[in-house]
Backbone as CSV, one residue per row, in Angstrom:
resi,resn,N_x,N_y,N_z,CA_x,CA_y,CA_z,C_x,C_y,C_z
1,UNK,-18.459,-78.181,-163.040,-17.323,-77.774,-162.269,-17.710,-77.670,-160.787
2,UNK,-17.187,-78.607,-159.731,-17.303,-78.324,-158.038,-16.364,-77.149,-157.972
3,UNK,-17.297,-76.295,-157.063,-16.775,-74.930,-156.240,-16.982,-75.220,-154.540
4,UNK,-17.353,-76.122,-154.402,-18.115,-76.180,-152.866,-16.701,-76.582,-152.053
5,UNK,-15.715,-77.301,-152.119,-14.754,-77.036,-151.390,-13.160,-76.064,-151.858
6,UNK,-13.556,-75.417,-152.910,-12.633,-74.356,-152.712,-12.134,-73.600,-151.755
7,UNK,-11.094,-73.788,-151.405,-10.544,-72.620,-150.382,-10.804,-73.054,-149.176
8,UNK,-11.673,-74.394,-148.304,-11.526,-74.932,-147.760,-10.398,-75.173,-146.476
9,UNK,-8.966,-75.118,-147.455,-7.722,-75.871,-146.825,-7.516,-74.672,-145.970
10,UNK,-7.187,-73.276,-146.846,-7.400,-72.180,-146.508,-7.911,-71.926,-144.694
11,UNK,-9.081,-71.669,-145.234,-9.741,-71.850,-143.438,-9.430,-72.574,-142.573
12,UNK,-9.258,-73.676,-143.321,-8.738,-74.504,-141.767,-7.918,-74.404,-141.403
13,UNK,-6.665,-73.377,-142.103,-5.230,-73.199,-141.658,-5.543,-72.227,-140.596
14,UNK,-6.216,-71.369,-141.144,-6.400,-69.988,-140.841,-7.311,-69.938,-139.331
15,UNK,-7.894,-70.992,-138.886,-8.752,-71.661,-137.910,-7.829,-72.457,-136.884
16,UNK,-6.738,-72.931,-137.296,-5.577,-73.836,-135.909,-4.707,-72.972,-136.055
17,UNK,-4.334,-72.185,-137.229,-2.663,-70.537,-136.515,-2.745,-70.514,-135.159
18,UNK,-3.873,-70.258,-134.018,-3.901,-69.674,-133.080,-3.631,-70.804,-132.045
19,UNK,-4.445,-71.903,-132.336,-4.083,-73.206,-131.231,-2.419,-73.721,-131.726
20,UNK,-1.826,-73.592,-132.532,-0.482,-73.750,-132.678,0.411,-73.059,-132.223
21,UNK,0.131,-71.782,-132.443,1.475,-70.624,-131.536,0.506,-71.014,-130.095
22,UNK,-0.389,-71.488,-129.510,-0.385,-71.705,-128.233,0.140,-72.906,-127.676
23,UNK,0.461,-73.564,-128.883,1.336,-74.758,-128.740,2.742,-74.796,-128.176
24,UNK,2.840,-73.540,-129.452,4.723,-73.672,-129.526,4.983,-72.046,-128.381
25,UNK,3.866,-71.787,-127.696,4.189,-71.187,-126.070,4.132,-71.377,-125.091
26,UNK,3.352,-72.720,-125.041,3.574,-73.776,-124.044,4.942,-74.853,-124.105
27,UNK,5.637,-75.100,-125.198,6.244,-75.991,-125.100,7.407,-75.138,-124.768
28,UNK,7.538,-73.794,-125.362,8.562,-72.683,-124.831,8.923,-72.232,-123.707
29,UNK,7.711,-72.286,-122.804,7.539,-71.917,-121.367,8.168,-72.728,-120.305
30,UNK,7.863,-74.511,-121.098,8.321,-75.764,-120.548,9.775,-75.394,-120.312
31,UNK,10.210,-75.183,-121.608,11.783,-75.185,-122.276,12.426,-74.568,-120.842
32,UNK,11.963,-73.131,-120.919,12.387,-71.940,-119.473,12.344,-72.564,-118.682
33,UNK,11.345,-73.356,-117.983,11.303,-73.794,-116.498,12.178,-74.819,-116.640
34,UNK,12.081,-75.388,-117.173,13.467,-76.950,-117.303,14.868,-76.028,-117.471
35,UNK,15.078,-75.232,-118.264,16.803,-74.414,-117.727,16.910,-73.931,-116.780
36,UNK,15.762,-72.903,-116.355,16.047,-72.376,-114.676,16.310,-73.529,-114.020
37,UNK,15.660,-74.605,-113.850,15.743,-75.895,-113.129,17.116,-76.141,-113.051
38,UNK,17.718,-76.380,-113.663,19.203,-76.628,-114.745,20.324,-75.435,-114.284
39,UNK,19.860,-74.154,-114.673,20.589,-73.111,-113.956,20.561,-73.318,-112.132
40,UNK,19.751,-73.219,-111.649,19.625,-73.471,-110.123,20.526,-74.434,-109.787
41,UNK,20.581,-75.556,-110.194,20.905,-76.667,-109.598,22.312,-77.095,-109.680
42,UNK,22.814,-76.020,-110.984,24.021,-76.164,-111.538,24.835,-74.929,-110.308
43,UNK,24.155,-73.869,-110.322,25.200,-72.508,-109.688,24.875,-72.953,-108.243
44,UNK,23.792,-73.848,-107.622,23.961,-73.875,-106.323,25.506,-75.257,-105.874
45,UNK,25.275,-76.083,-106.793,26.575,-76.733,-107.010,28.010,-76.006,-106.808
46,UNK,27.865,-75.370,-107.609,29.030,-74.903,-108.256,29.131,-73.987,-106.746
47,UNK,28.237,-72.674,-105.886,28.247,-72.209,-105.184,29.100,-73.149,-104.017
48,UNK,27.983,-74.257,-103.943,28.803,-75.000,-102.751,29.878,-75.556,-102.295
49,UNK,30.809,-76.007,-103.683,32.046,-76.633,-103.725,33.377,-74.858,-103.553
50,UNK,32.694,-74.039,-104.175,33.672,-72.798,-103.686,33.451,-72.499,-101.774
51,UNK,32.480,-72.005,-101.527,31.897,-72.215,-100.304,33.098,-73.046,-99.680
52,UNK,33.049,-74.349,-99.767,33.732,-75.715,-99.044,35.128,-75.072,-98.899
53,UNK,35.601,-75.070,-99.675,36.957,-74.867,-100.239,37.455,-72.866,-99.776
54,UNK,37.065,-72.109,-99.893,37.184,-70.526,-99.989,36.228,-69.835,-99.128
55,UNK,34.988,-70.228,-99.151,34.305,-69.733,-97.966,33.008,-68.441,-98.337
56,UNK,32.735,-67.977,-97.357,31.016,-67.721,-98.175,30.875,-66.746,-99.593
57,UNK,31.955,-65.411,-99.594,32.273,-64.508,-100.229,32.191,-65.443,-101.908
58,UNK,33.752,-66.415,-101.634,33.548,-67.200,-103.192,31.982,-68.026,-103.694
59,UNK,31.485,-68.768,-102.544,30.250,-69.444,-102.576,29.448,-68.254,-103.226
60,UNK,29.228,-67.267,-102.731,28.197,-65.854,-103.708,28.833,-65.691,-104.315
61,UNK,29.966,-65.284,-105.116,30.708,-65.645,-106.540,30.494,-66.330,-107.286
62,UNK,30.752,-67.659,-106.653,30.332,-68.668,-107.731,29.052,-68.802,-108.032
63,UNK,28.431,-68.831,-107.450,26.752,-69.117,-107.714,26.453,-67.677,-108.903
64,UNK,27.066,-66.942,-108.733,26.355,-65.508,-109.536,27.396,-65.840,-111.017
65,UNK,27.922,-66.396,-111.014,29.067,-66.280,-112.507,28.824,-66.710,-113.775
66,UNK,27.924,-67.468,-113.594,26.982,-67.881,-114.944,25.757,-67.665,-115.250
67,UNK,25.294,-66.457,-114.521,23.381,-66.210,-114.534,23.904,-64.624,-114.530
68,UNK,23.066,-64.378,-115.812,22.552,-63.088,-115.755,21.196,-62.318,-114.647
69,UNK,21.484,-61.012,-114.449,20.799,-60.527,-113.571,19.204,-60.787,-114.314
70,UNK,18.745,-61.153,-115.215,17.329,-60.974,-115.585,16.741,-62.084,-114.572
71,UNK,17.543,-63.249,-113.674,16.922,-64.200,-113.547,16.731,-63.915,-111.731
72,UNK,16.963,-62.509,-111.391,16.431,-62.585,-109.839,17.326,-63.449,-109.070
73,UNK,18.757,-63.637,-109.084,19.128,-64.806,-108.448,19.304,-64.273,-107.103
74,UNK,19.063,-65.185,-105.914,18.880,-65.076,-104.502,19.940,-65.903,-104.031
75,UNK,21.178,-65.769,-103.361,21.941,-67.041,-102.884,22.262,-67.273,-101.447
76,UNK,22.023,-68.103,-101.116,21.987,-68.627,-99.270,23.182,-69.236,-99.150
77,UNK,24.122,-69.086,-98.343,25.175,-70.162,-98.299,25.724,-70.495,-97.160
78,UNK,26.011,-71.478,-96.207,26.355,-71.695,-94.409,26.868,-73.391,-94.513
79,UNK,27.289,-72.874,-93.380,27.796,-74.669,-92.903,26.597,-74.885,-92.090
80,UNK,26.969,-76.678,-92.369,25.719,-77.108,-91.704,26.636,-78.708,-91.113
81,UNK,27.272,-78.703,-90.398,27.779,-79.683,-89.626,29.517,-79.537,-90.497
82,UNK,29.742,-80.286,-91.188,30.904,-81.069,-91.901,30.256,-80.826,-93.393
83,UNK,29.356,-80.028,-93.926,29.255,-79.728,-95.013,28.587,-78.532,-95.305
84,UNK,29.194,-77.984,-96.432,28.953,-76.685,-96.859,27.640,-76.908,-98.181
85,UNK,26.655,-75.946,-97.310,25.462,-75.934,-98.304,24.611,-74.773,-98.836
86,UNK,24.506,-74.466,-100.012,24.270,-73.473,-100.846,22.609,-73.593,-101.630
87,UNK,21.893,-72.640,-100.922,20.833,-72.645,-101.937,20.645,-71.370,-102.751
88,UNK,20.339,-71.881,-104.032,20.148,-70.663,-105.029,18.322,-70.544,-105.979
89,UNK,17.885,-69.722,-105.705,16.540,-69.205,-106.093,16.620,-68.307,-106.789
90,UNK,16.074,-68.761,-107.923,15.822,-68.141,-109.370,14.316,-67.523,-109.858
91,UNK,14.071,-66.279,-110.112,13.056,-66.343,-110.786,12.311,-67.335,-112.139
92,UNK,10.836,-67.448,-112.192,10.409,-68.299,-113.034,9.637,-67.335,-114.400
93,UNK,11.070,-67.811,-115.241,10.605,-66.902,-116.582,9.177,-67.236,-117.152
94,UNK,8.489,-65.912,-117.982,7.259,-65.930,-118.605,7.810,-65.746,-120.063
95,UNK,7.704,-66.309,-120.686,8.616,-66.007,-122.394,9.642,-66.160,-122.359
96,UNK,10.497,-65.551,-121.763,11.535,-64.759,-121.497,12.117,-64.449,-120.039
97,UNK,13.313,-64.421,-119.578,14.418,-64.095,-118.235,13.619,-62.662,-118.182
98,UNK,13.327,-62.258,-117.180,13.054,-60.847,-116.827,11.359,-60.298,-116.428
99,UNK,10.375,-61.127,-117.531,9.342,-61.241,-116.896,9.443,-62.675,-116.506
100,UNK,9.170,-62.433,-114.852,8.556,-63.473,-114.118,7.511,-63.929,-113.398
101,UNK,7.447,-65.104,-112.710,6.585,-65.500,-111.602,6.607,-66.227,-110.827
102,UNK,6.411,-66.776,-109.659,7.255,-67.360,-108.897,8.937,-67.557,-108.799
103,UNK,9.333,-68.945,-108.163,10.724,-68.725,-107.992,10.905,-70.261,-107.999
104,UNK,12.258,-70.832,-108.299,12.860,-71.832,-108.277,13.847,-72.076,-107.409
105,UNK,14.049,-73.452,-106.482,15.640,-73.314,-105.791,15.603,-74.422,-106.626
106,UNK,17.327,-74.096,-106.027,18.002,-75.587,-106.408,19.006,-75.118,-105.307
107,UNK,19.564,-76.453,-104.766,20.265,-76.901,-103.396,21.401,-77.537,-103.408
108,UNK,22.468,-77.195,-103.204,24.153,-77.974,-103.627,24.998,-78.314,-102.291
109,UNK,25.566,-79.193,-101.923,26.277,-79.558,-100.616,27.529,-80.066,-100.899
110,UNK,28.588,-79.485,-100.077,30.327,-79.839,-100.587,30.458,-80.478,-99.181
111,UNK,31.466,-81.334,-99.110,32.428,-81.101,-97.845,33.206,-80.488,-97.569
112,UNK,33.215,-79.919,-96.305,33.873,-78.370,-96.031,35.456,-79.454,-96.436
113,UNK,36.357,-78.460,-96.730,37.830,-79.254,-96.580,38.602,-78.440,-95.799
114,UNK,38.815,-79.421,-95.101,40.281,-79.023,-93.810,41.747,-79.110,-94.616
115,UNK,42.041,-78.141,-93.765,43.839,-78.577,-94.207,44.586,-79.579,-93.353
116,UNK,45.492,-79.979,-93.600,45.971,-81.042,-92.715,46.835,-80.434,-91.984
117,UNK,46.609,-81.361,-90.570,47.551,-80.599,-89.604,48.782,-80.997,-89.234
């Protein structure tokens, strides 16, 4: 009767557990920075076309209406010739919205709109 690789499979599971959840917390971490990316780029948008249209008050409205406070949001908003431009800076989640580190912008530009005269 072989005993010499008994239990074998065992250990070796029990030997990569740890390089795997460091796997699936790196690919998690990815996940976060690619939505903040995504969040930024979307509310500084969205900031800038209110901005254009309503003016700075709605531009910080809009940019804040779809982000929860865990994400540090920062919003800049001004004319800059014939267009209205909005930057929004997000904290950079660690696991999770709330612990962070560094920061993310993302940058959105409308054309201001005139009324006709």
């Amino acid at each position: 009767m072989r005993r010499g690789d008994r239990g074998q499979v065992a250990i070796e599971f029990v030997g990569m557990v740890p390089f795997i959840l460091l796997i699936v917390a790196a690919v998690w971490e990815c996940v976060l920075i690619g939505y903040a990316f995504s969040l930024a780029g979307n509310a500084a948008d969205e900031a800038a076309r209110a901005g254009a249209v309503k003016g700075a008050a709605a531009c910080d409205a809009a940019a804040r209406e779809h982000i929860g406070e865990a994400w540090n949001l920062k919003v800049v908003c001004g004319k800059s010739g014939d267009i209205y431009r909005a930057r929004v800076t997000l904290a950079i989640p660690v696991f999770y919205p709330g612990l962070n580190f560094g920061a993310i912008d993302g940058t959105g530009g409308a054309a201001i709109e005139k009324e006709a005269e």
